[in-house]
N, C-alpha and C positions, 0 to 999 in steps of 0.2 A: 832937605836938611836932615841929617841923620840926630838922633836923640846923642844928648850928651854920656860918655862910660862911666859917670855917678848915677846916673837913675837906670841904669839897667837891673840894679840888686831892687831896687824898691817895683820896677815892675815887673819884675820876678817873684816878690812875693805875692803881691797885687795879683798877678795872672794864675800862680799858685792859692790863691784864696779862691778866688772865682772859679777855678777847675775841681778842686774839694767842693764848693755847691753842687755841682752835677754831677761828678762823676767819682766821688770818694777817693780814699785817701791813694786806695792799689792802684786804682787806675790814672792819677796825678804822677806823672812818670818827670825827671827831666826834660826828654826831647820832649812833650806835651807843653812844658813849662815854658823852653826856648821856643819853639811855636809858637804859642798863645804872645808870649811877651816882646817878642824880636830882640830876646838878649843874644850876643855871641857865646858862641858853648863854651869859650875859654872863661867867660863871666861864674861861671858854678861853683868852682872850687876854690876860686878867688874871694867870689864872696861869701862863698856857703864852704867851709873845707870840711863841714861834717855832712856835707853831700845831702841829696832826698832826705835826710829824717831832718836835716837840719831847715830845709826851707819849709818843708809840711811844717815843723814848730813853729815856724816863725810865724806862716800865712794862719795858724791857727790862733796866736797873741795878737796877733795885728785884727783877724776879726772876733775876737775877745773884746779888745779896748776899741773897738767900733761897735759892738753891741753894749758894751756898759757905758759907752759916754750915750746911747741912745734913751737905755734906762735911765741915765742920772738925771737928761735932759726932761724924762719924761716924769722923772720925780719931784722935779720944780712947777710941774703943773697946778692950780687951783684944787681942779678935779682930778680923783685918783682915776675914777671909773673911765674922763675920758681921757687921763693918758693910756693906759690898760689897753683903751680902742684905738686910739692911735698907732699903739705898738701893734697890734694885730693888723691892723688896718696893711702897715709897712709894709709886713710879711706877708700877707694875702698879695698885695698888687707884686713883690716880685717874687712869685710865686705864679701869679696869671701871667707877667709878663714874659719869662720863664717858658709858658705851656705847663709848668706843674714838672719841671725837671729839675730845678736850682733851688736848693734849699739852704741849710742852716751849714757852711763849714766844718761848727765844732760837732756838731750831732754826728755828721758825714763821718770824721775821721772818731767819735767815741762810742758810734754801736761796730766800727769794722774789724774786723780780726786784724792787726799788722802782726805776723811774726816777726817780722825784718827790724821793726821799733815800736816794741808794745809800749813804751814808755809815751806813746802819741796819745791813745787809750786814757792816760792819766791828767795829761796834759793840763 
């Protein structure tokens, strides 16, 4: 059974977030995108019509509000010290899990140069 043509844009972002972990914003191409997600190429401009700078935004708000609902969740803890280790904790195992190649999204795309949309930079 083929995926339905509504969740092609949402795995499109999804597969665009997890390619910024490892291989930064340059190297998050389109065809990289439609690879990773199995969306059809005609899915990009339909969903995204501001092209590459528009789905790198998006995969970077989407893992934004996955990293701040992490925090908020982890601000509801008793203990601050062991939410603090919690959070580290996250990031350490997908990071071993990983091999130490898949990192942080936003970090990814706000130490990289983009000339093509420094506005990502700011994001």
């Amino acid at each position: 059974m083929s995926p339905r043509k509504g969740e092609s844009r949402g795995r499109m972002v999804l597969s665009a977030a997890a390619l910024l972990r490892e291989y930064g914003a340059s190297a998050t191409s389109i065809d990289r995108v439609l690879a990773h997600s199995g969306a059809p190429r005609g899915s990009v401009y339909h969903h995204f019509p501001g092209g590459r700078t528009q789905l790198i935004d998006e995969a970077v708000a989407l893992a934004g509000d996955f990293i701040a609902g992490l925090i908020d969740t982890a601000m509801q803890a008793d203990d601050p010290v062991e939410a603090v280790d919690a959070f580290f904790a996250l990031w350490r195992d997908r990071l071993v899990e990983s091999g130490f190649r898949a990192g942080c999204p936003i970090v990814a795309v706000a130490v990289e140069t983009n000339d093509d949309a420094p506005q990502l930079a700011r994001s």
